[in-house]
DSSP file (Angstrom, degrees, kcal/mol; ACC not computed):
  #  RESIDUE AA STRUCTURE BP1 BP2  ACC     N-H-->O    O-->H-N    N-H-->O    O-->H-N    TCO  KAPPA ALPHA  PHI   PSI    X-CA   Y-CA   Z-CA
    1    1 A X              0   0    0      0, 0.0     0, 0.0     0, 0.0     0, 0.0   0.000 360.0 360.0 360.0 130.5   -6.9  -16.8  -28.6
    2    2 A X        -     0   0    0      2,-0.2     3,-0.0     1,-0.0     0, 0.0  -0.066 360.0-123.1 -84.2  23.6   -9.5  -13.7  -28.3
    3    3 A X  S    S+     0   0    0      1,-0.1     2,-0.3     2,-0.0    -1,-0.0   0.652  80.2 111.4  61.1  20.1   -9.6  -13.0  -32.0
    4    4 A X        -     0   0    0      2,-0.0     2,-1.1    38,-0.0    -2,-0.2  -0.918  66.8-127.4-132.2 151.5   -8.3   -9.0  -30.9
    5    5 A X        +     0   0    0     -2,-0.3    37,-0.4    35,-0.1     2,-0.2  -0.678  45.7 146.9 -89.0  80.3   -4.9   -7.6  -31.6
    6    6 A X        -     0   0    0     -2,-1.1     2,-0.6    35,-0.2    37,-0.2  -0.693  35.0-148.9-128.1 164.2   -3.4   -6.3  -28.7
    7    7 A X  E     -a   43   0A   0     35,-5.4    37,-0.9    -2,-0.2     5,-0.4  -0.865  30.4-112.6-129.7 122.4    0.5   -6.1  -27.7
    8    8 A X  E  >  -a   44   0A   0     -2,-0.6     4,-1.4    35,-0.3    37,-0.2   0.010  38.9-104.0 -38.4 138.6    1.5   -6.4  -23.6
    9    9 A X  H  > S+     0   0    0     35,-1.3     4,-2.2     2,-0.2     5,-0.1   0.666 114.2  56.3 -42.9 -33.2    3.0   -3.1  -22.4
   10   10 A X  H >4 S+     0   0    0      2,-0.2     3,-1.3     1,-0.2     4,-0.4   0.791 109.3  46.7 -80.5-112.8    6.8   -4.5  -22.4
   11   11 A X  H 34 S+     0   0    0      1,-0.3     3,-0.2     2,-0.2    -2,-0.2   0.049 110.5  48.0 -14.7 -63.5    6.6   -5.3  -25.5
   12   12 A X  H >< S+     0   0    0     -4,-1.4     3,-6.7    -5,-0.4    -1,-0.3   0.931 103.7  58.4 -16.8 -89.4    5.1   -2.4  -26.7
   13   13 A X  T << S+     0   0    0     -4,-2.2     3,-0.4    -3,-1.3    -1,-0.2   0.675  91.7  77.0 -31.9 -17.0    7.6    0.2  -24.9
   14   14 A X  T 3  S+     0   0    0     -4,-0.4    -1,-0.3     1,-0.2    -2,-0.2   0.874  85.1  62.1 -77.4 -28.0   10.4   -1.7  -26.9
   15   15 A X  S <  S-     0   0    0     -3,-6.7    -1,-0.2    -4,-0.2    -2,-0.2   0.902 104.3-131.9 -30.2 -58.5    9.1    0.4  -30.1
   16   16 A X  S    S+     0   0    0     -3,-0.4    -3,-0.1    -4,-0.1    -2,-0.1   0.473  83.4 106.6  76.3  28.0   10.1    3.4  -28.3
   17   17 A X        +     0   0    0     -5,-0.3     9,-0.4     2,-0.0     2,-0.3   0.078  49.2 114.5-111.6  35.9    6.5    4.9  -29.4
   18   18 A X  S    S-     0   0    0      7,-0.3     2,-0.9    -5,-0.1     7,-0.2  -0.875  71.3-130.9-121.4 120.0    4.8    4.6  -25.7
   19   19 A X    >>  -     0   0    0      5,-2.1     4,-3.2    -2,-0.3     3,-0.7  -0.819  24.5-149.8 -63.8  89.2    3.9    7.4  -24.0
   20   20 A X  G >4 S+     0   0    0     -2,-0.9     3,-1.8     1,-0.2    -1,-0.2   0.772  92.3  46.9 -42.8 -91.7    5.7    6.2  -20.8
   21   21 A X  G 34 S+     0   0    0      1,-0.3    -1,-0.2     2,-0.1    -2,-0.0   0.368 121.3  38.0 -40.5 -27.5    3.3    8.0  -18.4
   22   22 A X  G <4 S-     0   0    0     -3,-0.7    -1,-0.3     2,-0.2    -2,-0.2   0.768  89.8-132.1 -93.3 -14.4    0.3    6.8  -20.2
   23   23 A X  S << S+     0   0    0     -4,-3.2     2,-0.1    -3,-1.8    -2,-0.1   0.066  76.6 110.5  84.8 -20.2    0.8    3.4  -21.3
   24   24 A X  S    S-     0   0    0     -5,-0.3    -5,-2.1    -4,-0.1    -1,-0.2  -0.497  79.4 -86.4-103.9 156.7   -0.5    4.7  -24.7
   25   25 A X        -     0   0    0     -7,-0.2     2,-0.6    -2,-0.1    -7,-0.3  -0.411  51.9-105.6 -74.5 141.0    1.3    5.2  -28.1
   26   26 A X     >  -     0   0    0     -9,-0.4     4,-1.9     1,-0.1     5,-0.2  -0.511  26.3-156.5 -21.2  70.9    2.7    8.3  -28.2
   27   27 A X  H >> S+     0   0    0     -2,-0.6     4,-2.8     1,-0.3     3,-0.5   0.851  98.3  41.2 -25.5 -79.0    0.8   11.1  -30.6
   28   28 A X  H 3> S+     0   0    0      1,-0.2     4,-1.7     2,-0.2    -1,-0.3   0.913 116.7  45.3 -61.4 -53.5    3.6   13.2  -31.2
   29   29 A X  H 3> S+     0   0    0      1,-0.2     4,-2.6     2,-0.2    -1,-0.2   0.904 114.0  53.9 -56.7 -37.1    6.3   10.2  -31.8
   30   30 A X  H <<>S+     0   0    0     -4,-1.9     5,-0.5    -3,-0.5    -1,-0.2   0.958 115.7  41.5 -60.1 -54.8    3.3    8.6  -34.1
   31   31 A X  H ><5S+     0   0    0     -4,-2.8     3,-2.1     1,-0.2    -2,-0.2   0.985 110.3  54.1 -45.5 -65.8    3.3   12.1  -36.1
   32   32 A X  H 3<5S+     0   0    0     -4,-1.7     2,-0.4     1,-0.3    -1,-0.2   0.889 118.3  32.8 -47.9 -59.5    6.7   12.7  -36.2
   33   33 A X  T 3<5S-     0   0    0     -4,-2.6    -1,-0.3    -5,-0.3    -2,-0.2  -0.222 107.4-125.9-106.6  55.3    7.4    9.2  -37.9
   34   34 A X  T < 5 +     0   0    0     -3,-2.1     2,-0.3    -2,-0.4    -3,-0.2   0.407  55.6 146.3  -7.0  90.4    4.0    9.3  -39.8
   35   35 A X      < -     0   0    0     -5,-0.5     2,-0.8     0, 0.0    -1,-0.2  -0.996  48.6-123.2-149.8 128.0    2.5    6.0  -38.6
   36   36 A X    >>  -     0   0    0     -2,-0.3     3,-2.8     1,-0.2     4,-0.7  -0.620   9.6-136.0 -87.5 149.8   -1.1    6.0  -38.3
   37   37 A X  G >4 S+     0   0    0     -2,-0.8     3,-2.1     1,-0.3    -1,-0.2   0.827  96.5  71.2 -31.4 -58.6   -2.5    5.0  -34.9
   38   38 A X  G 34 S+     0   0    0      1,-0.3    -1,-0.3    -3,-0.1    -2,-0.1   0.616  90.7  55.5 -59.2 -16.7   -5.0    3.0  -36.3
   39   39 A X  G <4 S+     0   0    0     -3,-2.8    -1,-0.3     0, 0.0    -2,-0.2   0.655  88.7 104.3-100.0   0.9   -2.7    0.1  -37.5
   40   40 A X  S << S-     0   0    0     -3,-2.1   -35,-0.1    -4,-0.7     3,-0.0  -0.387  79.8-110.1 -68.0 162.4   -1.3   -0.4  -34.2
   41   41 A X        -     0   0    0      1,-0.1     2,-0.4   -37,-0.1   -35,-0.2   0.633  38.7-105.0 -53.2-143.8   -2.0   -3.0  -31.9
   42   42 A X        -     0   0    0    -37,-0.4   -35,-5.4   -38,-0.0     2,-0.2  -0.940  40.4-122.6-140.3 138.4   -4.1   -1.9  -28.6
   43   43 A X  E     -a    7   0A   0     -2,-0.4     2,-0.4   -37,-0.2   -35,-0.3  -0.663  31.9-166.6 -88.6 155.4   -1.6   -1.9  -25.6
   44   44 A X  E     -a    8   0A   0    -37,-0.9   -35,-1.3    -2,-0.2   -32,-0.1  -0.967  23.9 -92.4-135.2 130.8   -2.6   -4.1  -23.1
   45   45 A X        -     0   0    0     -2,-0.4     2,-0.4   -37,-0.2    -1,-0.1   0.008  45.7-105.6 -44.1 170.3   -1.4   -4.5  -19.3
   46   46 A X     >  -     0   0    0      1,-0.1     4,-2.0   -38,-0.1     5,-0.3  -0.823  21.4-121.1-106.9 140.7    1.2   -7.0  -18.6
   47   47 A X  H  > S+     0   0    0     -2,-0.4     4,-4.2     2,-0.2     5,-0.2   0.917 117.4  55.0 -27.7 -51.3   -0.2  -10.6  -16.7
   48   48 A X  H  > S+     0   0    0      1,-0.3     4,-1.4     2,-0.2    -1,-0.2   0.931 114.0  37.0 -35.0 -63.0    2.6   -9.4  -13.8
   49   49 A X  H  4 S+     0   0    0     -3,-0.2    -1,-0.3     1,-0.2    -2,-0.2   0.872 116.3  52.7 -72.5 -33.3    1.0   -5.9  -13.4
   50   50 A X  H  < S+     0   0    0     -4,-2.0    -2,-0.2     1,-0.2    -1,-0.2   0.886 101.6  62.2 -70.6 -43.6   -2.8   -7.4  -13.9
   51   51 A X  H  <        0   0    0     -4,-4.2    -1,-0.2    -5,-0.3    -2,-0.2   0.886 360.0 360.0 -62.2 -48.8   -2.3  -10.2  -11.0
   52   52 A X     <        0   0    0     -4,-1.4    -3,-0.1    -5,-0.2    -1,-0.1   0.234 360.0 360.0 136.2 360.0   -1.9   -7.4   -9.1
């Protein structure tokens, strides 16, 4: 365990707050449903996509 909070990209996208084209959560979806950035995980690549 790395002692960091991060959540694999799948996972993530299942929120439906992922900026599909960045990998990153979504500003405006974050606004909209007034959730602050800062308690989110960090999104992380998925092993699949990292092995390359």
């Amino acid at each position: 365990m790395t002692g960091q909070d991060r959540c694999e990209i799948g996972n993530a996208s299942r929120t439906e707050l992922v900026d599909i084209r960045t990998g990153n959560w979504s500003q405006d979806l974050l606004g909209v449903f007034g959730i602050p950035a800062a308690c989110l995980f960090e999104i992380v690549p998925s092993p699949a996509s990292a092995a390359g």
